[in-house]
N, C-alpha and C positions, 0 to 999 in steps of 0.2 A: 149800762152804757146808754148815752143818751142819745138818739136820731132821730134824724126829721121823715116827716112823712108827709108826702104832697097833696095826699086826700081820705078824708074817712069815710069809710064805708057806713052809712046812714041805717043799713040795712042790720049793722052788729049791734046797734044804741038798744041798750033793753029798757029797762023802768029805773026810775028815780031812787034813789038808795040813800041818800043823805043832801043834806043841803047846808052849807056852812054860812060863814060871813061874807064871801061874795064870787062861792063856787056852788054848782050845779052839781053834782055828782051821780050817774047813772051806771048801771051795767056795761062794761062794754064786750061781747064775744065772754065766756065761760069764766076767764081766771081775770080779766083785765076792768077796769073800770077809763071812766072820760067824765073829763073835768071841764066845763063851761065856766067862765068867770066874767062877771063881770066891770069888775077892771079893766080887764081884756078889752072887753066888747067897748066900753068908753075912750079907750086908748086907742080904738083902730090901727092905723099903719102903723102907729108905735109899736103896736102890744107884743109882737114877734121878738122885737128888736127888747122891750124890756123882758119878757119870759126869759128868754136863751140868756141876757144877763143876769139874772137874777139865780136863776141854775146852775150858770157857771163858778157865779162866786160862792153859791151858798155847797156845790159839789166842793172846793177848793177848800173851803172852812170846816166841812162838817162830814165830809168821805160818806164811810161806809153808813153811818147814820141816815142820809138824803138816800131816799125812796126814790129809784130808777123813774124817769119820765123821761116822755116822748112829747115833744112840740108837735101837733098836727097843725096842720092849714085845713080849711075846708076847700073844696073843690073850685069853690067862686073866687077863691082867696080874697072875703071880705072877714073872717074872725081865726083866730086859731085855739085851738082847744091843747089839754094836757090829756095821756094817758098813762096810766101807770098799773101793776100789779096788782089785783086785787087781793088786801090782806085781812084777817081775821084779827081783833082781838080788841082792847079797849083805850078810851082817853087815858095820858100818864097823870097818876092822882100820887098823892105823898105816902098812901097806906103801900104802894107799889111799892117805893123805895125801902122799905123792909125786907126786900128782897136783895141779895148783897151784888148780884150782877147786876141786877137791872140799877141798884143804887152806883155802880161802879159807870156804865155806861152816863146816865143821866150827868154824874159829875162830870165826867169827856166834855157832854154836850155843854152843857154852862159853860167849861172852860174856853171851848171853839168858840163858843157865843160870845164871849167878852174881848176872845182875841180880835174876833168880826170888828165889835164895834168899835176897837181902840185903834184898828185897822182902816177900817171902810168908812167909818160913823156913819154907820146904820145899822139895823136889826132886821133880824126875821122875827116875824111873827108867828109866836110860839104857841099862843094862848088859843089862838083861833076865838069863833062866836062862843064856845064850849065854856072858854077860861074863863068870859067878861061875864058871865052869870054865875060862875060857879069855881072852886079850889081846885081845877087840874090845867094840865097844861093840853088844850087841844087839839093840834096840831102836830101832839108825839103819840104816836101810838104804839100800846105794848102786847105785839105779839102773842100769841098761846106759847110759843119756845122764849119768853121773856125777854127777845130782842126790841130793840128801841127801835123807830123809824119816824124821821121827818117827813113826814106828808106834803108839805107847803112850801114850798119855797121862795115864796113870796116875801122881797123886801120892803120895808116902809120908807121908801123912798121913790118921789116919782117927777119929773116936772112938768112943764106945761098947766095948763087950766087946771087940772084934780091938784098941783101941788098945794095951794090953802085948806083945802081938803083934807088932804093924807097928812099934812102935816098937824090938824087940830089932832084927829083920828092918834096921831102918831105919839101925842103927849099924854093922852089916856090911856092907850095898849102899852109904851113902855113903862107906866108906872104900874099897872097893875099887873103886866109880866115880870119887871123885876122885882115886886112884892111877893108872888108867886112863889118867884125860883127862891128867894130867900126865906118863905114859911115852908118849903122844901125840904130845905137846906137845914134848916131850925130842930 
């Protein structure tokens, strides 16, 4: 379930643990991690108002697959950050899908993913920074119990000033994510 939280505790933030294509990723308290973006941070006053959207529809498209998050504000309400569960396990790669659940789950995800874009005409961004140098999908991660999880819920869709941005960005992440899903698929 997803809820808002009016300020984070600065005191929980531990050390750096990954670093993606345009999240921050730290410790946050024992089980939990915090996501810095910046997107976000470019987006100012927007950035709330696109997270919570972008969560909502990608919660509505993709269920149990999207990874639990929390919207924070900081304290000064000048940025807001994600927090979410901290999980173990690895990028989803094709050697994965020899696996007959996890190959069973992944097809779900494709198929919510295409219903998304014939829907919304947009994507998430599946590939992460992971995808665009290498054959896995970034942005899914496959549990030690072989469960799938979307991490990201970040749409490729944005307006104001970054939209000639995100939309260049937007024609090289979907070509080489639906290249991906389909050497996958293959």
């Amino acid at each position: 379930m997803k809820k808002e939280v009016h300020a984070i505790d600065k005191t929980k933030i531990g050390q750096l643990i990954a670093w993606g294509g345009e999240h921050f990723v730290y410790e946050y308290e024992t089980d939990r991690v915090i996501k810095f973006s910046t997107l976000y941070f470019f987006l100012g006053s927007k950035a709330k108002e696109k997270a919570t959207q972008d969560y909502d529809t990608c919660k509505k498209y993709f269920g149990k697959y999207l990874l639990e998050t929390e919207i924070a504000i900081s304290s000064n309400n000048k940025y807001i950050v994600q927090i979410q569960p901290k999980i173990a396990g690895h990028y989803l790669t094709k050697k994965d899908l020899e696996h007959e659940y996890i190959q069973k789950q992944f097809k779900e995800i494709v198929n919510r993913y295409h219903t998304m874009i014939k829907t919304k005409n947009t994507e998430i961004d599946l590939i992460g920074r992971a995808g665009v140098f290498r054959r896995c999908l970034g942005n899914i991660f496959v549990t030690h119990s072989n469960e799938l999880f979307i991490f990201d819920a970040t749409l490729m869709k944005v307006t104001g000033f970054l939209k000639p941005i995100v939309f260049l960005i937007r024609i090289f992440i979907t070509w080489r994510q639906n290249s991906t899903i389909k050497f996958f698929l293959s």
